[in-house]
VOROSE-291375 format. One record per residue (C-alpha): residue in one letter; x, y, z. Coordinates in steps of 0.001 Angstrom, whole numbers, plus 500000, padded with zeros to 6 digits. Each point is the difference from the previous one (the first is absolute). Layout:
// VOROSE-291375
AXYZ
...
// end
This chain:
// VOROSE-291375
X381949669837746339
X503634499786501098
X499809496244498045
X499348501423497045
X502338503020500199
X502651497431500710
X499234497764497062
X499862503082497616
X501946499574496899
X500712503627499820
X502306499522502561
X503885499943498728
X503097500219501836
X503299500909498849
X503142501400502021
X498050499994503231
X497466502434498429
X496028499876500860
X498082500783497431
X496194500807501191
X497353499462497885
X498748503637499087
X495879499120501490
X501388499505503259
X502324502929500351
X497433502253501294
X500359497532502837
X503601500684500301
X500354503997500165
X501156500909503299
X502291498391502751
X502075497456498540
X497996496446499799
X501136497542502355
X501528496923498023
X500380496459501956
X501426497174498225
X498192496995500436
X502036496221499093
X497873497951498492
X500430496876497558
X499880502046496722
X502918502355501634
X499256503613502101
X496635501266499865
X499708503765500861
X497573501640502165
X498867503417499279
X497791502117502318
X499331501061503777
X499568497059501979
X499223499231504106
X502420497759502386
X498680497789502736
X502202498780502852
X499613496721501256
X502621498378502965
X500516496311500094
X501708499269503433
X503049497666499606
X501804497633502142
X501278501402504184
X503469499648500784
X501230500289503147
X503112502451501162
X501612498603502657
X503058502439499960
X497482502977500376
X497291498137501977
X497223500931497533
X497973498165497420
X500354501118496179
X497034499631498332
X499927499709495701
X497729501306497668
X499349500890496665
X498163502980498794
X498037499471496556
X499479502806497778
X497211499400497693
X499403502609497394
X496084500417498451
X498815501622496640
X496634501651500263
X498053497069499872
X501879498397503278
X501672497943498189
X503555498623500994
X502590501095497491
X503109499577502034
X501254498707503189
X503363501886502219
X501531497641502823
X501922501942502311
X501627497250503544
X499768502030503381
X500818498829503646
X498542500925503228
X501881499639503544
X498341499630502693
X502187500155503305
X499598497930502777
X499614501138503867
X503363499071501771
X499347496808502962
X497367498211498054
X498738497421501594
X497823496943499094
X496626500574501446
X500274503277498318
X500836498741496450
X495825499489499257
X498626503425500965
X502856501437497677
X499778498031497356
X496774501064499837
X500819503727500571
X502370499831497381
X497227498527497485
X497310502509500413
X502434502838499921
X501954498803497046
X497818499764496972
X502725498220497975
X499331497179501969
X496734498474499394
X497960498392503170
X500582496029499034
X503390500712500711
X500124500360503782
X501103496700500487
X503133500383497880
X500428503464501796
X499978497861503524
X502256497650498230
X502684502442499391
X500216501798503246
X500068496638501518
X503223499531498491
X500894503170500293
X501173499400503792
X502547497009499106
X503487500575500511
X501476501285496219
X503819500068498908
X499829503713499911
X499320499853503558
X503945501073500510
X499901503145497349
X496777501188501445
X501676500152503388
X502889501361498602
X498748502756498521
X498026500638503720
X503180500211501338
X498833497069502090
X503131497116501168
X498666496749498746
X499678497892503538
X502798497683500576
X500552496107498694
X498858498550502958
X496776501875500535
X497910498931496728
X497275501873499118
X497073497340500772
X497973499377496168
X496068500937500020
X498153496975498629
X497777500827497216
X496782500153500346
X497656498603496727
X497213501503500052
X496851497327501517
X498104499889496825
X500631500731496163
X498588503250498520
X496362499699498360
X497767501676498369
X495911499775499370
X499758499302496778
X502097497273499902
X497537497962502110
X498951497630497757
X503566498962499416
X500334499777503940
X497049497324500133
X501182498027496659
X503135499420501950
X498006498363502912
X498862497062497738
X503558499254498700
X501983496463501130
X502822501926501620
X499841500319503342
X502282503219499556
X497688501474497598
X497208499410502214
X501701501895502587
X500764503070497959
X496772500652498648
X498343499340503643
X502981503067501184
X498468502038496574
X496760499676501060
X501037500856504135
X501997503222498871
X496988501097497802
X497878499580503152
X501926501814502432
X498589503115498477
X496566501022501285
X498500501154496750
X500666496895497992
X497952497699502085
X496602500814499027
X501530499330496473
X501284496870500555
X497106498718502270
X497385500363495941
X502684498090499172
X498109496959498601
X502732497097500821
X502611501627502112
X498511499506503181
X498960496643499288
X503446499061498518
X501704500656503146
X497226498437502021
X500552496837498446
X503988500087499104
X499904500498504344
X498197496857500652
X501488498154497730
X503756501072499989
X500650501511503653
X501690496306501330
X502197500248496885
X501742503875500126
X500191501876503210
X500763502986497730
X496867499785497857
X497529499344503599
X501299503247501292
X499696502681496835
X496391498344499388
X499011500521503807
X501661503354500450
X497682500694496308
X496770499272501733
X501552501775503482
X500257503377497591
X495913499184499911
X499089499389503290
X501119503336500997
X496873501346498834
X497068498574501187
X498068501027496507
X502114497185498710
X498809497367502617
X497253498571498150
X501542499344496869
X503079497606501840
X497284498561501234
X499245498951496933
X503532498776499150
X500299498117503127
X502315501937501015
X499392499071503669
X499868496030499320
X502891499586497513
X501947502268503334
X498690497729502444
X501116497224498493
X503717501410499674
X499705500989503481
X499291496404500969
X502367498220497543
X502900502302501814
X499115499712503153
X499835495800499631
X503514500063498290
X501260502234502593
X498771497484502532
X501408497512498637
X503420501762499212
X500299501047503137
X499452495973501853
X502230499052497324
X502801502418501220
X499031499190504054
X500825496435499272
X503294500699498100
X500977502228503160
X498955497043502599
X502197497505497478
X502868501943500552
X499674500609503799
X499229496212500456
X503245499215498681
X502302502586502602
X503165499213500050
X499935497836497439
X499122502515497239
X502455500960496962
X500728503001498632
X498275499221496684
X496713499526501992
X500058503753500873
X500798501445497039
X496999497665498718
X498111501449503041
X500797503583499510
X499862499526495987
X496361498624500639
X499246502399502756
X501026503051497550
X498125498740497540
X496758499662501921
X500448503446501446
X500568501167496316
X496552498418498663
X498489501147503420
X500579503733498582
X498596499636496639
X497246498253501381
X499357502913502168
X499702502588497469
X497575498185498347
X497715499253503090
X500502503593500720
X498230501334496680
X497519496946500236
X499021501384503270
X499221503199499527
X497751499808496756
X498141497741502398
X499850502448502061
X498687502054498044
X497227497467498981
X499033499733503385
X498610503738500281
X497050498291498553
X498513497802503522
X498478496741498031
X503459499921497903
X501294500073503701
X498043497442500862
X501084497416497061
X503703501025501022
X498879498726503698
X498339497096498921
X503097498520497994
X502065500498502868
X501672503399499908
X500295500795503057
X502490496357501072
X501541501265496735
X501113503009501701
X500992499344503166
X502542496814498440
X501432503265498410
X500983501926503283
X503379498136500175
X501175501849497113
X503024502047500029
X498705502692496783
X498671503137501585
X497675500571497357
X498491497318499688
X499614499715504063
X498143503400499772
X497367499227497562
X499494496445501427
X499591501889503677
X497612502355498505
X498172496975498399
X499350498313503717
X499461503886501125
X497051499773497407
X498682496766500670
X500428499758503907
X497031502546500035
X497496496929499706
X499411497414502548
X499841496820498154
X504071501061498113
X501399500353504027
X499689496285500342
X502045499679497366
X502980502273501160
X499226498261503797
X503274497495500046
X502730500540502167
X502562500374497440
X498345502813498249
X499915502152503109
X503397499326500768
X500888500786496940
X497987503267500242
X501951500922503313
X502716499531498151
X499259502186497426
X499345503118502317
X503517499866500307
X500792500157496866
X502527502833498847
X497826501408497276
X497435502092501583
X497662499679497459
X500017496237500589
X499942500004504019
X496833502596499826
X497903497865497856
X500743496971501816
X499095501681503365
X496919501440497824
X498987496115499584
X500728499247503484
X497446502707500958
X497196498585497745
X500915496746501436
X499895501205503898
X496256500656499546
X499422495949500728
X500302498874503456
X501659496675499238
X502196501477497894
X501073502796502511
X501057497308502632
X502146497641497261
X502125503971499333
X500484500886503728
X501496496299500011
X502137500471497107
X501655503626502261
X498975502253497679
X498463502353503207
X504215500583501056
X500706500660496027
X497326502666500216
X500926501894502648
X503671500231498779
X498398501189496169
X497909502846502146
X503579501792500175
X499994500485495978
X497380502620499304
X499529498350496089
X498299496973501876
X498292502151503223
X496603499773498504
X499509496369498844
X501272498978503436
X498111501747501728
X496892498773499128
X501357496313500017
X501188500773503715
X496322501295500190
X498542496991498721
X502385497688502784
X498978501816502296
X497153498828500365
X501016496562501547
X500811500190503262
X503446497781499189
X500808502646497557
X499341502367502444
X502778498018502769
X502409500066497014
X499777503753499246
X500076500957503533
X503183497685500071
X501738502415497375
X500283503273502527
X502186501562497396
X496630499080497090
X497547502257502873
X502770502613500542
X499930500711496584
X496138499854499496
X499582502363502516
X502779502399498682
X498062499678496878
X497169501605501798
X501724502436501771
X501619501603496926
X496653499633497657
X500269503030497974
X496318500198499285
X497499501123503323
X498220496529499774
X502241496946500254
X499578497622496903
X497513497733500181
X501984496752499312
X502708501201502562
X497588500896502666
X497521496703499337
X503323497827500740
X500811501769503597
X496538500154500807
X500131496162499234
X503125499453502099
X498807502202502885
X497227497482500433
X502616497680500955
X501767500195504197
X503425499144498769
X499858502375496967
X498487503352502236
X502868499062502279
X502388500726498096
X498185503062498203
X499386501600503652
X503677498884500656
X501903500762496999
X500164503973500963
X497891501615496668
X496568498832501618
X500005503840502033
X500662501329496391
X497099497891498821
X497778501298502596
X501280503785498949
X499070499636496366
X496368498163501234
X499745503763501656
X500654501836497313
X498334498259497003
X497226499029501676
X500399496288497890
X497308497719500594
X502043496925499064
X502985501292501726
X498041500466502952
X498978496004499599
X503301499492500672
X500347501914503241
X496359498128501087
X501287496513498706
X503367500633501978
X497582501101503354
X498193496545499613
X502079498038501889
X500510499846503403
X503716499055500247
X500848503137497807
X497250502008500865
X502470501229503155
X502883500812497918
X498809501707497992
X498169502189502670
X503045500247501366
X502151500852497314
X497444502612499158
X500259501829503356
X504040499753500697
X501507502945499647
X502454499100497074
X496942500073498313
X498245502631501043
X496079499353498821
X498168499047503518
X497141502275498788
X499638498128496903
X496132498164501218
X498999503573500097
X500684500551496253
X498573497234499078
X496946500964501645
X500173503706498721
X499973498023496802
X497308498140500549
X497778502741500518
X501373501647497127
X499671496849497925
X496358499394500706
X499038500130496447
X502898497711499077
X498332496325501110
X503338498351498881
X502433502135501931
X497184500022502968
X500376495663500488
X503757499789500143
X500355503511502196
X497064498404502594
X500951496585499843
X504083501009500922
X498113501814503124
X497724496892501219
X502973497642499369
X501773501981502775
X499000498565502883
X503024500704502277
X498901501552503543
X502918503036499376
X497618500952497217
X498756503336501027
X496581500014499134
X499086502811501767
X501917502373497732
X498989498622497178
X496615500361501311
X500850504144500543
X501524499710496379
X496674499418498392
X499294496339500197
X496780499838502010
X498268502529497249
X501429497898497134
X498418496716501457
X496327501932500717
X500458501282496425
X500478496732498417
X497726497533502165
X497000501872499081
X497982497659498317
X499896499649496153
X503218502446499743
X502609497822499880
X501541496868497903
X499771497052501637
X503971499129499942
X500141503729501699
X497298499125502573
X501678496942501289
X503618501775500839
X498084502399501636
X498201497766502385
X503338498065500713
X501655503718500736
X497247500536502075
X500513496516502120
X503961501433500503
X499023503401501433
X497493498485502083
X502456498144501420
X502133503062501332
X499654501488502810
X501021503653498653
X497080499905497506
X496879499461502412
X498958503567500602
X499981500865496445
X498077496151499110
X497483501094502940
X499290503039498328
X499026498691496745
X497548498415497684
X502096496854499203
X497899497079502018
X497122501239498293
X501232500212496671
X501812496868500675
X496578498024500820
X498356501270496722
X502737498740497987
X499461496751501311
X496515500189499144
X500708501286496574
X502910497402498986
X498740496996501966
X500345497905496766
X503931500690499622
X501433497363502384
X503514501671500441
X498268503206501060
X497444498934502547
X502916497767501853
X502322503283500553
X496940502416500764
X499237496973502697
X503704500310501077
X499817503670499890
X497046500109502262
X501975497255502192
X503139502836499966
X497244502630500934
X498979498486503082
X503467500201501678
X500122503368501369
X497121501185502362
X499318503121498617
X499412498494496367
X498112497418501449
X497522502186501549
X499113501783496733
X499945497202498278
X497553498411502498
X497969502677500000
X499982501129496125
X499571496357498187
X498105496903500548
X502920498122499635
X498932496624501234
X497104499690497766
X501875501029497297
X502868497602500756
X497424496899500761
X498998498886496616
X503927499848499109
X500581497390502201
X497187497404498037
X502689500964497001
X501047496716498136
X503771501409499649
X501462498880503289
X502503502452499986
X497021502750500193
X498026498102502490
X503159499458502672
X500605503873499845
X496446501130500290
X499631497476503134
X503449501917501429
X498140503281499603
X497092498624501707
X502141499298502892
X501600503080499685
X496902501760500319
X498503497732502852
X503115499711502191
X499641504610500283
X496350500235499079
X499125499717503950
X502422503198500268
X498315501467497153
X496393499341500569
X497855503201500688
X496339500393501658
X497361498579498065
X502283498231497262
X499683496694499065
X502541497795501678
X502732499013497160
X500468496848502610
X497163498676499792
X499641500614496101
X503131498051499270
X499955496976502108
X495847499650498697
X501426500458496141
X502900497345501040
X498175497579501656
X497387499819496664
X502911499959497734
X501327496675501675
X496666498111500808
X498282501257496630
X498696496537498980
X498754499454503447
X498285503624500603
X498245499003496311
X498819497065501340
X498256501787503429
X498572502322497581
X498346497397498147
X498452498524502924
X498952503085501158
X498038500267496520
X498492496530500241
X502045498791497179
X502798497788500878
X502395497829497717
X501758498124502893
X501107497667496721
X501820502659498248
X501393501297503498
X500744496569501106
X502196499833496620
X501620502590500654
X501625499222503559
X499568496550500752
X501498497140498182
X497144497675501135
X496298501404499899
X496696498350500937
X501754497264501895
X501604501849502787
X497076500010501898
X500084501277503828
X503704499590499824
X500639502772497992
X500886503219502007
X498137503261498687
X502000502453498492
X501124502872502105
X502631502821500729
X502313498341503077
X501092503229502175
X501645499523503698
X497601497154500555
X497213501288498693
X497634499941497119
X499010502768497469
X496652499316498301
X498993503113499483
X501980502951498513
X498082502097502581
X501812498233502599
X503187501455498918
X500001502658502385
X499833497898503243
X503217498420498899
X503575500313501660
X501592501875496895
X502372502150501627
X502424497005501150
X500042498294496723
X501843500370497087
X497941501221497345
X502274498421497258
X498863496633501277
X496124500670498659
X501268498867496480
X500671496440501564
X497473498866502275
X497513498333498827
X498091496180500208
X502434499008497349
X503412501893500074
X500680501120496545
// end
């Protein structure tokens, strides 16, 4: 419609006058119609009617004001005006500007999170231009020649000539801005001859990755991946440059292990491999290369020029220089394998090509990044037996000491963290205490960032006895340790603290200097108070020995200290810890490891002790750990004088005999019930009740036909316990315990022969077997041979009957085990 009233012929114009045709000026009654003129070829074209205006910005170029410290951002604001069918009939430009100001002390780590600030809040700046945003507040903190005015006008004195203000150095930004949808450009460039192009499109690509939501883009990509796979393997000896941006792409993937199968695929773990190796040969052979130039120059003293060290340090600068750059790539190379090896068969291919050599060459490094991801590389693998052979050389545990020392924290707790996966293999222990790392540990236990790694390695040394000598060496290392406990702010000591002074308790030296040191009484206070089980190993480990056993009782009882009633408490906590087995072994084996004769048993007898040992030697009631302290307790109060009456009074023998009969299969039991009963039959009023309420010989007999010969010597020292005050003991009408024992000993040491009379007594002899057994020659011996017999004072035995006519009373009944036809 407005075509055709344009290209009506009725129009005419003359002296600036419209003239309307008259069918269209119903159209025109009313408000004035608005008139735009239109330049076209033919001349001005007018445009009659109400139209509709759209707005449209186009963003324009960012300049930076350095004078005001704020960016000024062009645009241009479109005006597009629409007839009725949306059509575009005219266009209004109208230039704006926006400022943004700056924060005052920018600095360069905060230049990115700005930049993008300033993007999402401005909308005249579209989001592809963030890098150009960075790019301009980068050099917005150079030095500018308005520097002077601006300080001027702050009424600010310029500093003088001779104090220059030092220049910032600007800072590029790492890679060029990118966007998605240029990707295909990005890989075109990877298959051009320049090496520079190549390099460019490979830093596209990178900055396209670094954003999380483009990678499931780029990995449907149908040739990217592949393109950088190969351009990798084929091009990484030819452009350090292009090896890193095409590792750190396929780094951006490994951080998500969705993306793990799919470099797989790629090869991304070979083609890395294969760098890794390449570097770490050249870097070999760099560094023999520079060793020999070093031992030129040396070899030649005095005799060297000056020209040969400039050479040196020339060569030596440049070596250090292509040592860096070599780093940073290993670094990134590193740590997409690490990645990788989240997967263990992936792990496994890594092992089997030699990974773990490949790391430890790398330990002499001076870049802390790449020392932390190769240290948690060995932390990974030195989980598995077969990769510790591998990190087993001297050099690579030095170099590990070494690193605990390192100033970075980061690095020196990783490398103790390897030391402590290491520690777990005896041989490998023993080549570490060699190298002094036990001294370097106990100065590290001062820094609380490292407390807790060395700890448990400390825990793991001491478990050598040498390691043990060492620690007990450092008195300032068992000071501390036992400070450590002191001051615990939890009730229960931790259990890697308390496991290593338990350890080192175990040793003389070591609970020497604990009971010496002057916190062992505080030790002993907290043991009181927190009722800790392992704590209280300590105080029972410490008791253990005899040499220290006195001090400590001692020291406990002076009057500095003030805690001579402290055996009470523990046995008020026994009783009150009956249902607590753990706490029960370490509080009753501290009391039977006291076997000092100042103990007084007799009050702790009063205090409860006697009821907590008939309690817990009733049969079937107790563990068997708990059991055993208890029967060694009981041998120590037997032994005092002060505790008769109350041991007279009681059940104990009795129960005592049935646990023997009930645990006769536990070895370590049976021999200290045996040496409990032996303990029992000191004192004459125990003795009696004993006599009287057990059959102890009978009981005590078959233990002495025991094949442990540590059993079978203390059951016979019973026996003559009980025979040498059984004549004493020995009632009306009772059995004589005499006679009983010398019969049972006499059969014990002529068993063959006894055998032998009872099988002539039966009618069926085997004189050949019994001939084998004691004679060397048999049938032909004849009437020369003497019979076997029992040789007494001149007299023979042939009959076990016979005993009793025998002069036993002058001899020595230990001599029964020895005479015989043969002496064995």
């Amino acid at each position: 419609w407005l075509k055709t009233f344009l290209d009506c012929p009725c129009w005419h114009t003359a002296s600036a006058r419209l003239l309307v045709p008259h069918r269209y000026r119903c159209n025109l009654e009313g408000p004035a119609p608005r008139l735009l003129f239109n330049q076209r070829p033919g001349g001005y074209h007018i445009l009659l009617g109400a139209m509709s205006i759209k707005k449209k910005v186009r963003p324009g170029n960012i300049v930076p004001d350095r004078q005001h410290f704020a960016l000024v951002v062009n645009f241009t604001t479109e005006m597009q005006h629409l007839d009725d069918a949306g059509m575009v009939v005219g266009v209004d430009k109208e230039p704006g500007q926006k400022v943004i100001r700056l924060p005052q002390g920018l600095s360069g780590f905060q230049i990115p999170p700005l930049a993008q600030e300033i993007v999402e809040k401005c909308k005249y700046i579209p989001s592809s231009k963030v890098g150009e945003v960075e790019r301009l507040l980068y050099s917005m903190l150079e030095p500018e020649e308005y520097h002077g005015q601006q300080m001027h006008s702050q009424n600010i004195q310029p500093p003088p000539p001779d104090m220059p203000v030092p220049a910032r150095r600007r800072q590029e930004p790492l890679l060029p801005p990118a966007d998605l949808r240029c990707i295909e450009e990005y890989a075109d460039q990877l298959y051009e001859d320049k090496m520079e192009m190549k390099v460019k499109g490979a830093r596209c690509i990178l900055r396209v990755c670094t954003e999380p939501a483009n990678l499931e883009i780029l990995a449907d990509h149908e040739t990217l991946l592949g393109a950088l796979s190969r351009e990798l393997r084929e091009s990484s000896k030819k452009s350090f440059d292009l090896s890193v941006a095409i590792v750190c792409c396929f780094l951006t993937f490994s951080h998500f292990s969705e993306f793990h199968p799919l470099l797989s695929q790629y090869q991304f773990g070979d083609v890395t491999m294969r760098v890794v190796e390449y570097e770490s040969q050249r870097h070999q052979v760099r560094k023999k290369d520079m060793e020999e130039r070093i031992q030129r120059v040396n070899n030649l003293g005095s005799a060297v020029t000056s020209e040969d060290r400039k050479l040196l340090a020339k060569e030596d600068k440049k070596y250090r220089q292509q040592l860096s750059r070599q780093s940073k790539l290993m670094y990134v190379c590193l740590l997409g394998l690490l990645n990788l090896a989240e997967d263990v068969a992936v792990e496994r291919k890594m092992v089997n090509r030699k990974m773990p050599q490949l790391l430890t060459n790398m330990l002499d490094r001076a870049h802390e990044e790449l020392l932390l991801v190769t240290l948690q590389f060995l932390k990974k693998l030195s989980v598995f037996e077969e990769n510790k052979e591998a990190m087993n050389s001297p050099e690579t545990l030095t170099r590990l000491v070494q690193l605990a020392q390192h100033p970075n924290i980061r690095v020196a707790l990783l490398s103790l963290r390897v030391l402590y996966n290491l520690s777990f293999d005896v041989s490998l222990r023993a080549s570490l205490v060699e190298s002094g790392i036990v001294k370097q540990l106990v100065d590290l236990l001062r820094n609380p960032p490292f407390r807790h790694i060395v700890l448990r390695l400390l825990y793991h040394f001491s478990m050598d006895d040498r390691c043990k000598s060492l620690m007990a060496y450092y008195q300032d290392g068992m000071v501390m340790l036992l400070q450590l406990v002191v001051h615990f702010p939890e009730p229960r000591v931790g259990k890697d603290l308390v496991a290593l002074v338990v350890n080192l308790a175990a040793h003389p030296r070591a609970a020497e200097v604990m009971v010496t040191s002057g916190l062992f009484p505080q030790v002993m206070l907290r043991v009181l108070k927190t009722r800790d089980p392992l704590l209280c190993k300590v105080i029972r480990h410490t008791s253990s020995h005899r040499d220290v056993v006195g001090q400590m009782y001692d020291l406990l009882q002076s009057d500095s200290v003030r805690m001579s009633k402290w055996m009470g408490e523990f046995v008020r906590m026994a009783i009150c810890g009956v249902d607590n087995p753990d706490l029960l072994v370490e509080v009753l084996g501290t009391l039977a490891n006291m076997t000092l004769p100042e103990v007084p048993w007799g009050e702790l007898c009063e205090a409860g002790l006697v009821d907590l040992l008939h309690r817990l030697l009733v049969p079937s009631f107790s563990e068997d750990d708990v059991v055993l302290e208890c029967v060694m307790v009981l041998a120590n109060v037997a032994l005092s004088r002060e505790s008769v009456q109350h041991l007279a009074g009681s059940r104990l023998p009795a129960l005592l005999l049935d646990t023997l009969v009930e645990k006769r299969e536990d070895e370590e039991l049976v021999l200290q019930i045996l040496y409990a009963f032996q303990c029992l039959l000191v004192h004459e009023e125990v003795r009696e009740v004993v006599f009287q309420d057990t059959e102890i010989a009978q009981c005590i007999m078959p233990f002495a036909r025991a094949s442990n010969p540590t059993i079978t010597d203390q059951a016979m020292k019973t026996l003559q316990a009980v025979a040498d005050h059984s004549a004493e003991a020995q009632g009306e009408g009772s059995a004589s315990w005499t006679e009983q024992i010398k019969t049972f000993r006499f059969e014990q040491h002529n068993a063959e022969w006894i055998r032998y009379l009872e099988r002539e007594m039966s009618g069926s002899p085997s004189p050949t077997a019994f001939r084998g057994c004691y004679y060397d020659e048999q049938e032909e011996s004849g009437d020369d041979e003497e019979e076997f017999a029992f040789h007494w004072a001149g007299g023979d035995a042939a009959d076990a009957r016979d005993l009793a006519n025998r002069d036993w009373g002058n001899k020595d009944v230990e001599s029964f085990a020895y005479w015989s036809r043969y002496r064995t």
